[in-house]
SELUM-461686 format. One record per residue (C-alpha): x, y, z. Coordinates in Angstrom, 2 decimals, padded with zeros to 5 digits. Last residue first. Layout:
N
u X	v Y	w Z
...
This chain:
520
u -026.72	v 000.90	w -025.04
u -026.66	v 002.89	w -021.99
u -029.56	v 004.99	w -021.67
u -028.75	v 008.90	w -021.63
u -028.03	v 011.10	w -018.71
u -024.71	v 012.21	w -019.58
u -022.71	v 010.15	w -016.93
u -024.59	v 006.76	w -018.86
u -027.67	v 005.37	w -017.84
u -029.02	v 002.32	w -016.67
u -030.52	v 003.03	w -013.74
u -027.67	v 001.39	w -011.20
u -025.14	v 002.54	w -013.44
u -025.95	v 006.29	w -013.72
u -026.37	v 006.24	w -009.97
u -022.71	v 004.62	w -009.32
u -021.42	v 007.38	w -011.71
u -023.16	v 010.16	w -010.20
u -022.50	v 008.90	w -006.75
u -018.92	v 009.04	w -007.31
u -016.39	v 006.15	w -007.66
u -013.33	v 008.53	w -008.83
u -012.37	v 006.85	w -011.25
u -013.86	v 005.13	w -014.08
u -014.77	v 001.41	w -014.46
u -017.65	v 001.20	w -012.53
u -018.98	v -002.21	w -012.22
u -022.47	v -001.60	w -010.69
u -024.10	v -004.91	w -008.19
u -025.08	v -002.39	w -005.65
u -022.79	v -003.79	w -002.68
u -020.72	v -006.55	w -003.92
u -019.89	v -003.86	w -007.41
u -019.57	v -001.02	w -004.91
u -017.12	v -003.48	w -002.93
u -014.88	v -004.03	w -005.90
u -014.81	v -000.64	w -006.86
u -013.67	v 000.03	w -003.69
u -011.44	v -003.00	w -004.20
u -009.59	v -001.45	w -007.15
u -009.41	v 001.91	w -005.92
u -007.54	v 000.66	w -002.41
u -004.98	v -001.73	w -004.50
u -001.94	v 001.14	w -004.52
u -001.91	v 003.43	w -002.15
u -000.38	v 001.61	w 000.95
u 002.41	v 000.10	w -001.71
u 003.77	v 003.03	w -001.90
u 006.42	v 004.12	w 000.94
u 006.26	v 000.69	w 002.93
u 009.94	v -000.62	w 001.27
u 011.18	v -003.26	w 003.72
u 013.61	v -003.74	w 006.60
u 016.27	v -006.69	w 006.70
u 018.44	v -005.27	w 009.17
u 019.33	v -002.16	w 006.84
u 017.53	v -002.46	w 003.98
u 017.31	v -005.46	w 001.42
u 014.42	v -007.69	w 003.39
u 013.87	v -011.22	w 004.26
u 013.49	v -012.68	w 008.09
u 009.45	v -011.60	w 007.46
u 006.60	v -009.72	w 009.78
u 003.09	v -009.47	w 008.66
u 001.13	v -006.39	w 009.72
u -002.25	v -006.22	w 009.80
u -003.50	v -002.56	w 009.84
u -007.37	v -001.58	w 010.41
u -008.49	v 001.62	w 009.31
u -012.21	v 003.01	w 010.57
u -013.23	v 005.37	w 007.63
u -011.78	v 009.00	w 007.05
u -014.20	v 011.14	w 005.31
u -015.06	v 013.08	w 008.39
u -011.18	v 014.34	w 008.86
u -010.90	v 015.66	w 005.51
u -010.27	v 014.02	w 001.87
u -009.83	v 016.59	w -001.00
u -011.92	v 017.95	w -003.48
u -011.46	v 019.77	w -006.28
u -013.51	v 022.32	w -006.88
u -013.77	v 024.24	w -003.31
u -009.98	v 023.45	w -003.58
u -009.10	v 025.63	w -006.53
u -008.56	v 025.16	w -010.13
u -010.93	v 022.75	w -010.68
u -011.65	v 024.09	w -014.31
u -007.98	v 022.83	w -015.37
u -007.25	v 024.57	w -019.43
u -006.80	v 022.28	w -022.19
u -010.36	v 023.17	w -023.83
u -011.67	v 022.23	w -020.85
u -010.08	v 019.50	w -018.36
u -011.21	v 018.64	w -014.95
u -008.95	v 017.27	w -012.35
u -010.78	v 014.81	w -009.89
u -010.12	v 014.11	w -006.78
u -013.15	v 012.78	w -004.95
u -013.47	v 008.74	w -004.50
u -010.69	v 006.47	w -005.35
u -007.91	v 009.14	w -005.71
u -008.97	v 010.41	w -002.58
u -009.26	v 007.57	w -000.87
u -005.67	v 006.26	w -002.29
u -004.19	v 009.48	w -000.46
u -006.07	v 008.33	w 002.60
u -004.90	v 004.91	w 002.48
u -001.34	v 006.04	w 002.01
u -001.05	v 008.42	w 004.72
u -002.35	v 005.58	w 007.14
u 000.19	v 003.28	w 005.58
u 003.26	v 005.73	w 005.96
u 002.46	v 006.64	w 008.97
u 002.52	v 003.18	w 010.41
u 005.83	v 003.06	w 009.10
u 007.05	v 006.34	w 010.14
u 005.78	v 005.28	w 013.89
u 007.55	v 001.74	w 013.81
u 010.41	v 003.12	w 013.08
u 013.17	v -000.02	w 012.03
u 010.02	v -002.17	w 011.07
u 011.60	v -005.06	w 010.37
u 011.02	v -007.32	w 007.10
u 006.93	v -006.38	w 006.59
u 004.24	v -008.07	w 004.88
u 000.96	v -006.04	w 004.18
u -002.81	v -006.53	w 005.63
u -005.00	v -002.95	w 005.02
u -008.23	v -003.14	w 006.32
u -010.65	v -000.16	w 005.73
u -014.17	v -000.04	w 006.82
u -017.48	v 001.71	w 006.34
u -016.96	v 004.12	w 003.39
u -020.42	v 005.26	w 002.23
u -021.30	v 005.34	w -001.73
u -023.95	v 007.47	w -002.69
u -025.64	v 006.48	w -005.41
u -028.61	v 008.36	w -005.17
u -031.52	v 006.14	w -004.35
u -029.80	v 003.10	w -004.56
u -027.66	v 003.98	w -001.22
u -024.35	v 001.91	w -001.47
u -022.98	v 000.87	w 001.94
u -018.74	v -000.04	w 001.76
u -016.24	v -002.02	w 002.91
u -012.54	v -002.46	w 001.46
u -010.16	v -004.96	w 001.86
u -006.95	v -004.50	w 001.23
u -003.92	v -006.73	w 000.32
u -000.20	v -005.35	w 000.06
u 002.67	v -007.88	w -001.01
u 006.25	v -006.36	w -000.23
u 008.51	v -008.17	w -002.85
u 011.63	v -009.49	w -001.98
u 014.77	v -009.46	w -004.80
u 014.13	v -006.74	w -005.44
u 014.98	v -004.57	w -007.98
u 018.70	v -003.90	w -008.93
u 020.12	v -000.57	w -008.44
u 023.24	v -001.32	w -006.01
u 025.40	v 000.70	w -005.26
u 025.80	v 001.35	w -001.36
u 028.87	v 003.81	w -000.77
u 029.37	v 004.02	w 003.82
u 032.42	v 006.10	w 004.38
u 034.04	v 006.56	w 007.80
u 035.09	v 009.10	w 010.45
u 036.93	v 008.86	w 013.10
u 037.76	v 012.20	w 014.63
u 041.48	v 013.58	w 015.06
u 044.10	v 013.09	w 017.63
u 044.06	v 009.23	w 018.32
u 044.01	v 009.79	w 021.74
u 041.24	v 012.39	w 021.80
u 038.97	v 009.95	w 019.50
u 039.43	v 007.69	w 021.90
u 038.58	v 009.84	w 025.00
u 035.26	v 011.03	w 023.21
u 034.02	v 007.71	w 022.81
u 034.18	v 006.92	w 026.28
u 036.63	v 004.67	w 027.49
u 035.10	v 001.49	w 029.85
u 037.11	v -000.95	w 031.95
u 035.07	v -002.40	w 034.45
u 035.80	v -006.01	w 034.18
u 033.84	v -008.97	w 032.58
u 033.75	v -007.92	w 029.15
u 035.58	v -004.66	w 028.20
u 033.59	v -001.55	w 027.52
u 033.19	v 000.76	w 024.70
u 031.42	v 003.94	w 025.35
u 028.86	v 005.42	w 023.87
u 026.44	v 003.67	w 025.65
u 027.62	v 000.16	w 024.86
u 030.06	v -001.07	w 022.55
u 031.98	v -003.88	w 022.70
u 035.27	v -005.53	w 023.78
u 036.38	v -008.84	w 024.50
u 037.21	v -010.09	w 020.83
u 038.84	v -007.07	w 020.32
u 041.66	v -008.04	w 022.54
u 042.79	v -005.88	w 025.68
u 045.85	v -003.68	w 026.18
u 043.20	v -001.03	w 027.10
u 044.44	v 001.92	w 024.70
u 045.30	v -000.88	w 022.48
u 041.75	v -002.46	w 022.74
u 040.49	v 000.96	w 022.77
u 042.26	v 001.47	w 018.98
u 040.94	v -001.40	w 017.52
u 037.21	v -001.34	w 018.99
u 036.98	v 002.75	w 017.83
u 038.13	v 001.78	w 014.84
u 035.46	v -001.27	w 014.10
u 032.87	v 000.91	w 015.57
u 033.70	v 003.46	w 012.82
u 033.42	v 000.82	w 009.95
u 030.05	v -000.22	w 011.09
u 029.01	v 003.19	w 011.51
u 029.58	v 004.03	w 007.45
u 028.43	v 000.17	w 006.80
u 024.92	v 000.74	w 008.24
u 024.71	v 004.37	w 006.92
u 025.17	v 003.34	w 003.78
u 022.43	v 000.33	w 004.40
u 020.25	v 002.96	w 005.59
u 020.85	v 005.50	w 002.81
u 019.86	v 002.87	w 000.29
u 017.18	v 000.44	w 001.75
u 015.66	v 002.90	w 003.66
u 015.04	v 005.38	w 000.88
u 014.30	v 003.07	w -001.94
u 011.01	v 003.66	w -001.47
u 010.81	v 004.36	w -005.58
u 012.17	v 008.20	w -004.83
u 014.90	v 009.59	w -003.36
u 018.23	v 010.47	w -004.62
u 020.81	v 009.42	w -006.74
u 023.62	v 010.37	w -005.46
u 027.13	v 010.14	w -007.28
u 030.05	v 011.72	w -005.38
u 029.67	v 013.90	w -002.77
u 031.26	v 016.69	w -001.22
u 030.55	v 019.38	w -004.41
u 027.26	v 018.44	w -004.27
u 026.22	v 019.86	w -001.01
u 026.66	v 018.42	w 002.16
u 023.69	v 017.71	w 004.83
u 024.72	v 017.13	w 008.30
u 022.41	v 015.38	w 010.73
u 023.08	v 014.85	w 014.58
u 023.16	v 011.94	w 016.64
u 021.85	v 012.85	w 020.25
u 018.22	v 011.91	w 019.77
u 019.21	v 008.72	w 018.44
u 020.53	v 007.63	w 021.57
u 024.39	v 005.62	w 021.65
u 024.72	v 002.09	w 021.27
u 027.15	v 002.76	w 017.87
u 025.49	v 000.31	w 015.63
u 022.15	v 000.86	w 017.19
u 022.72	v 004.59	w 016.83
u 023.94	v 004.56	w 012.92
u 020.80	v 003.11	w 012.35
u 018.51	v 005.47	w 013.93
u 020.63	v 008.69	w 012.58
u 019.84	v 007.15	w 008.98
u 016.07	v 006.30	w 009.47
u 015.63	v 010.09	w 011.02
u 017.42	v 011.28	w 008.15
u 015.23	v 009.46	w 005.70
u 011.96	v 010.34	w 007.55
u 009.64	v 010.12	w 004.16
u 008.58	v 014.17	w 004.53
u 010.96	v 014.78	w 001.31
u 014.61	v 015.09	w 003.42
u 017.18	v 015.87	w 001.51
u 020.04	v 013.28	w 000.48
u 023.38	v 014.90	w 000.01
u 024.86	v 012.38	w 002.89
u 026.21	v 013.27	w 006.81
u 025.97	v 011.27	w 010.26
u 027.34	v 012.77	w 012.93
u 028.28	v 011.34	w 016.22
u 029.32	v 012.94	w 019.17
u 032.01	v 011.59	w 021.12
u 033.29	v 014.98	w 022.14
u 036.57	v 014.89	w 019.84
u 034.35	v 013.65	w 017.08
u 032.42	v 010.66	w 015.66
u 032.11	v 010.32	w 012.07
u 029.42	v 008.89	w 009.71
u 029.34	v 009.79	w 006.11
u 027.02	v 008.37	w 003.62
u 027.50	v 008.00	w 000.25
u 024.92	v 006.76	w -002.51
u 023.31	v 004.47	w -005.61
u 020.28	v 003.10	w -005.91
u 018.10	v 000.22	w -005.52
u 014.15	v -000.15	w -006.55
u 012.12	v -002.18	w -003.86
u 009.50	v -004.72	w -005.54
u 006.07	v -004.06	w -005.06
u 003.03	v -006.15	w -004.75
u -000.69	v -006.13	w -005.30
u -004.00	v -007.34	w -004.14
u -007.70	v -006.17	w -004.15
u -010.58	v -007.42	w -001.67
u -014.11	v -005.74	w -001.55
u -016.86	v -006.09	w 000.60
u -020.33	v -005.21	w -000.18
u -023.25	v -003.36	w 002.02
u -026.99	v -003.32	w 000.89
u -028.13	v -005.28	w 003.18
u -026.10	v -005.59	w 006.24
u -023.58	v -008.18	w 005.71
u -022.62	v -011.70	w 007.50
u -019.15	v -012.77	w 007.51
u -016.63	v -014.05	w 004.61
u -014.69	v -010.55	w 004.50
u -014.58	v -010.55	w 008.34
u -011.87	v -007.58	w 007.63
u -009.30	v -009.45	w 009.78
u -009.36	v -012.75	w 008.62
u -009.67	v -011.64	w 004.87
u -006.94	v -009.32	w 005.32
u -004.55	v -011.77	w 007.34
u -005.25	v -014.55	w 004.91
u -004.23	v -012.59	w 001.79
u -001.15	v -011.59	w 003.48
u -000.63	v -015.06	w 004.03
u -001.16	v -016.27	w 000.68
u 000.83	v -013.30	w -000.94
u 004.34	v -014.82	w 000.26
u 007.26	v -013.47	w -002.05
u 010.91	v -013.98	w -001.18
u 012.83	v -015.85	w -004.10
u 011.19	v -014.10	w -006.64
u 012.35	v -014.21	w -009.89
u 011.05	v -011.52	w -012.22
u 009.40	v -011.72	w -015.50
u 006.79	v -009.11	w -015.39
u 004.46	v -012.32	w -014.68
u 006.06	v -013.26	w -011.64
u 008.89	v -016.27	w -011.98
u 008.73	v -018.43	w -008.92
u 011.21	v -019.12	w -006.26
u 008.44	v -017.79	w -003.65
u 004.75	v -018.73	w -004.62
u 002.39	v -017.07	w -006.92
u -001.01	v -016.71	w -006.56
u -003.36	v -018.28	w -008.65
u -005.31	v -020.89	w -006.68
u -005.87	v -017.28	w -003.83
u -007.17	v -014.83	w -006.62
u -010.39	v -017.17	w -007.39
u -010.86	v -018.15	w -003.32
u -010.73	v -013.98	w -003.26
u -013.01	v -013.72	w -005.76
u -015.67	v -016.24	w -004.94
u -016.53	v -018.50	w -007.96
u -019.23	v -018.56	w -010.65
u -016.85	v -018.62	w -013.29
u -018.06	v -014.88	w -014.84
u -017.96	v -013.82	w -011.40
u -014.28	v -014.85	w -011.10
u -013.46	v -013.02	w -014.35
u -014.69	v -009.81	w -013.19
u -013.40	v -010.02	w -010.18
u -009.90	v -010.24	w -011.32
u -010.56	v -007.68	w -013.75
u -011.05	v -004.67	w -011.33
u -007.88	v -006.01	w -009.58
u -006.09	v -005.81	w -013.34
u -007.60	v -002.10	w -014.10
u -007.11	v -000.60	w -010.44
u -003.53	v -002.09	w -010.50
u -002.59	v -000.24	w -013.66
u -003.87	v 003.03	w -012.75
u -002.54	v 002.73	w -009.49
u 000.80	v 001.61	w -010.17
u 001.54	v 003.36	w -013.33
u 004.18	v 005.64	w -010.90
u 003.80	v 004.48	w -007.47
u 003.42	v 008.03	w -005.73
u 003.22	v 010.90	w -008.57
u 006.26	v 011.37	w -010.91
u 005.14	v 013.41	w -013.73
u 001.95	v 014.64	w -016.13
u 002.33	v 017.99	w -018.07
u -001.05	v 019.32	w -017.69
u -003.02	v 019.27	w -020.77
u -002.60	v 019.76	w -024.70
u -002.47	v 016.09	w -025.22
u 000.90	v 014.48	w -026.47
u 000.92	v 010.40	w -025.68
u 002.44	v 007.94	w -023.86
u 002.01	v 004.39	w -024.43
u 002.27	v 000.71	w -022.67
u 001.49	v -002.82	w -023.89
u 001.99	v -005.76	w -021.65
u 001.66	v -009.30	w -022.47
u 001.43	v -012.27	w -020.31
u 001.63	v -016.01	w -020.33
u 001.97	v -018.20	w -017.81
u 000.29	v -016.41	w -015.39
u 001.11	v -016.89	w -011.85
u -000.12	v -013.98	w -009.89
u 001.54	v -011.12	w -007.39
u -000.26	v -008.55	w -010.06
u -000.35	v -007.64	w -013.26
u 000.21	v -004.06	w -012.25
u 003.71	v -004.53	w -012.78
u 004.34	v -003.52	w -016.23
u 002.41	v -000.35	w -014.84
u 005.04	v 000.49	w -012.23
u 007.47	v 001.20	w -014.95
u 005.53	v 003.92	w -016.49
u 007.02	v 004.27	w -019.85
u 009.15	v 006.66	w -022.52
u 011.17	v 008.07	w -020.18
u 011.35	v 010.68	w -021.83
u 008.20	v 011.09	w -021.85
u 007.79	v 012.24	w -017.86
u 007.53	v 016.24	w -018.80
u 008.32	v 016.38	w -022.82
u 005.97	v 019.12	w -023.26
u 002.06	v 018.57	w -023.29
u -000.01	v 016.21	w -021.02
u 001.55	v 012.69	w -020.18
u -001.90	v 010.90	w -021.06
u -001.54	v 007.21	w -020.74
u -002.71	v 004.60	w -023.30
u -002.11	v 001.09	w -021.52
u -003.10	v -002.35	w -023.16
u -002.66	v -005.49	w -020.56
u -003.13	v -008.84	w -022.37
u -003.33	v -011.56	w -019.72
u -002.86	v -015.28	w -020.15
u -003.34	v -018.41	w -018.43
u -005.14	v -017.96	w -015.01
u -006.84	v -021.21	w -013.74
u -010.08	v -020.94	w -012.53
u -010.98	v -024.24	w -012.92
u -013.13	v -023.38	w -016.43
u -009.22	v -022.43	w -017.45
u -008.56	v -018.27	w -017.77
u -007.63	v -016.27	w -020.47
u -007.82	v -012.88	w -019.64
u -007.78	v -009.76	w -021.83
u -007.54	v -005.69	w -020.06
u -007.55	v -002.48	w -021.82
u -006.49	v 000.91	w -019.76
u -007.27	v 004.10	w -020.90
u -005.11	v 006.49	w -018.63
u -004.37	v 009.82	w -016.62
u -001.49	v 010.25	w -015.34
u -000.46	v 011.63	w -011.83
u 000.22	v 015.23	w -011.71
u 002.58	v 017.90	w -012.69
u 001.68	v 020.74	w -010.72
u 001.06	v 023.16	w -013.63
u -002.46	v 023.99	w -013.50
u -003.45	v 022.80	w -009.51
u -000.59	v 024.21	w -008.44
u -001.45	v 027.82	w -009.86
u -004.80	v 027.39	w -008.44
u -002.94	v 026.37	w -004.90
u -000.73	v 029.23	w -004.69
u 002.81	v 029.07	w -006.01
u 005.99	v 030.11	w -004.56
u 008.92	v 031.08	w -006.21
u 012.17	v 032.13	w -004.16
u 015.02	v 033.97	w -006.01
u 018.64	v 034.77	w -004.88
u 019.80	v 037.56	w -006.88
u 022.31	v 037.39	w -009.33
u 021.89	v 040.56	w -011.08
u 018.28	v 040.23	w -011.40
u 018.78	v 038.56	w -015.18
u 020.72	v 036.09	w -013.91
u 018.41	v 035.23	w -010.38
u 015.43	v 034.99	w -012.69
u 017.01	v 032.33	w -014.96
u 018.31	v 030.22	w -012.14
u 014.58	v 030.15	w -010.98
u 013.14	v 029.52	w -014.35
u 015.66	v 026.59	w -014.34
u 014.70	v 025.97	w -010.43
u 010.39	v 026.01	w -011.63
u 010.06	v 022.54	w -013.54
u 012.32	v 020.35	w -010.74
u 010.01	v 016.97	w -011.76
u 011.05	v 014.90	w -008.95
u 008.99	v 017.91	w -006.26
u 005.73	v 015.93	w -007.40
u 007.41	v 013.01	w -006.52
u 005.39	v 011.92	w -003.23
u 006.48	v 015.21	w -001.67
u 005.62	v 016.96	w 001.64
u 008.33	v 019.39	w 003.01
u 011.63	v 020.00	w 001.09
u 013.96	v 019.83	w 003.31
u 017.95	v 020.80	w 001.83
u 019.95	v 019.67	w -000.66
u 022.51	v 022.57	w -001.84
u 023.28	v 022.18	w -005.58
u 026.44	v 023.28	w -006.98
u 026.32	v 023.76	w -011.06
u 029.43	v 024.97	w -012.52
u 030.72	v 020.95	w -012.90
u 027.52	v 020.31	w -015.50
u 029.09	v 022.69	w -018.31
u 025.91	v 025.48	w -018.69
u 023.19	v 025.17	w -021.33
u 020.82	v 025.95	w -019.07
u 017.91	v 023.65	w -019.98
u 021.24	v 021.03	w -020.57
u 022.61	v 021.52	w -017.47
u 019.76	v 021.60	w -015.38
């Protein structure tokens, strides 16, 4: 903002506040400089700009589009040896995500393999389109749909079953992946298990039906923040940060964790957002790192506060620490029936306690959350229809600190990844979006929704806040890859452009391209 506006970066004050549904298309802030602009020339006016779906659909900064070229080497075994990934993406005009100069989740999109030797290749290039930005998973997707695509390729070309093919290459914990990451927590095997237990991938099939299976892990990104937790004259407890909420539930994660510290109901903890003239250095959402960061702040904000609240009772109660705890909001002394409320301590010491939580850390990892779907489908050879019978989704989990976000997460996921996989479509002429409104461009509803079933693997490793997980993205990720998977079980078509429509399952079971003509 400083630079579009060409104003010194301590005159800016930004006010966080909810910002509804996001999965990073709010990262790219394209309309608050036009904003700022506005509100000059009105006199200083405050200015609100909302956009209706067409204009969304034209300027909303979507996922990228992208060629993607895959090369395996592979032993007569089954042994992977190499892979050559090649990745042309189309970032649209203006410098939108080029900056950047990379996807980062499609250096990853190798998968949770070991390959001894790998090579990826990544570019972005100038088209007179849409702009292209954050979208959920970032290369992920794109990446992920190629390699998981390829995996079954290869295994048909041994002669071997693709999930036996995927399960004497997958890496185990300790060992480099093929990005070039240490792992010391990674456990694909029994992920891969869970899905193919729980899908009946191996059981009987109606004719005409195919199963699909498609893999892939993510690594949490860290970050930097504060968090504030204080408890006042009333023993209430606030917790406070500069983090908005994005739909994700990061304030509900925060007042959660600075609950169990304290022993006091969630409910009652309330939320205080500061602006950025309270805070220091924040980097925000985004990557799933909101758990891991704000909850871990929070963690050592409340930790700190129960600490005071301990020292000061113990004097209060001419008692040790060692024999007092917290329970209720209250802290109470073990084996008698002294209690002081929280409220009466911070009354005594004349002024609320109140304590910083700073987590900086922006390393990846070191777990990785390993995501395995499996993916049923009925192909009709008439007209290529493709019919979405089942949906099993098998991912490992630290703990689940809100079980309902988390479950929320996933079935969000798999229905973003459905329409990605089968519908949503932008199309492009002459540089301008024909699908400009929703009658064009199709979006999952209720009756597209297939039956979902969730496996969920628990784990003692994790880098939030009691050992929790990122769940954010990885939901999306392998679904396109083994629908295509299935289609090619079901009808015996490897599509290798997304969506899987009809038309392009059709064209492939007669032999003909989108256009109509033979293929070649």
């Amino acid at each position: 903002m400083s630079a579009a506006l060409d104003e010194p970066f301590d005159r800016l004050l930004v006010h966080p506040c909810t910002i509804g549904g996001d999965f990073g298309g709010k990262g790219d802030f394209m309309d608050v400089a036009l904003c700022c602009v506005l509100s000059r020339r009105s006199g200083g006016r405050p200015v609100k700009m909302v956009m209706d779906y067409g204009e969304e659909l034209m300027a909303g900064n979507p996922r990228h589009a992208g060629v993607i070229r895959v090369k395996t080497g592979v032993t007569r075994d089954g042994h992977l040896m190499s892979q050559h990934m090649d990745f042309v993406f189309d970032s649209g005009a203006y410098g939108a995500f080029k900056p950047m100069g990379l996807l980062l989740g499609a250096q990853k999109a190798v998968g949770p393999y070991r390959i001894p030797h790998t090579l990826q290749e990544e570019r972005m290039v100038y088209t007179n389109k849409v702009p292209c930005g954050h979208m959920r998973a970032p290369g992920y997707p794109q990446g992920v749909f190629a390699s998981e695509s390829q995996m079954d390729v290869v295994a048909e070309e041994l002669g071997m079953d693709p999930a036996e093919f995927r399960r004497i290459n997958l890496m185990r914990a300790g060992e480099e992946s093929p990005a070039g990451k240490r792992l010391p927590h990674v456990e694909p095997e029994r992920v891969l298990d869970r899905a193919l237990r729980d899908s009946r991938y191996h059981g009987p099939k109606a004719p005409r039906t195919g199963r699909g299976v498609a893999m892939s892990q993510w690594m949490p990104l860290g970050g930097e923040c504060h968090v504030f937790v204080t408890v006042d004259g009333d023993g209430g407890v606030t917790v406070a940060a500069a983090v908005m909420d994005q739909g994700s539930g990061v304030h509900t994660v925060m007042r959660q964790v600075a609950a169990e510290v304290l022993d006091v109901e969630p409910e009652s903890v309330r939320i205080e957002t500061f602006d950025t003239r309270r805070v220091a250095a924040d980097q925000g959402l985004g990557g799933s790192r909101g758990t891991r960061v704000y909850g871990c702040a929070a963690y050592e904000a409340a930790v700190d506060v129960r600490r005071v609240l301990l020292e000061r009772a113990g004097e209060m109660m001419e008692a040790p620490v060692e024999r007092l705890s917290v329970s209720r909001g209250s802290v109470v002394r073990t084996g008698s029936a002294g209690r002081l409320g929280y409220g009466e301590i911070v009354r005594a010491l004349g002024s609320p306690v109140s304590a910083e939580g700073h987590y900086a850390d922006t390393t990846t990892g070191p777990e990785a959350s390993v995501c395995v779907q499996v993916v049923e489908v009925a192909v009709d050879p008439e007209t290529g229809q493709v019919s979405l019978r089942r949906v099993t989704t098998a991912h490992d989990a630290g703990t689940i600190i809100n079980p309902l976000l988390h479950q929320g997460q996933i079935e969000g996921g798999i229905v973003m990844a459905l329409g990605y996989g089968t519908m949503e479509e932008m199309a492009v002429e002459d540089g301008r979006i024909t699908t400009a409104h929703l009658g064009d461009y199709k979006i999952p509803s209720a009756r597209d929704i297939p039956v979902l079933r969730t496996a969920i693997l628990r784990s003692p490793h994790g880098s939030g806040p009691y050992h929790s997980r990122s769940i954010g993205e990885t939901p999306v990720i392998p679904f396109a890859a083994a629908l295509a998977n299935a289609v090619a079980d079901a009808a015996g078509v490897r599509v290798t452009t997304l969506p899987v429509t009809a038309e392009r399952v059709f064209a492939g079971i007669h032999g003909a391209r989108k256009d109509g003509a033979p293929e070649s």
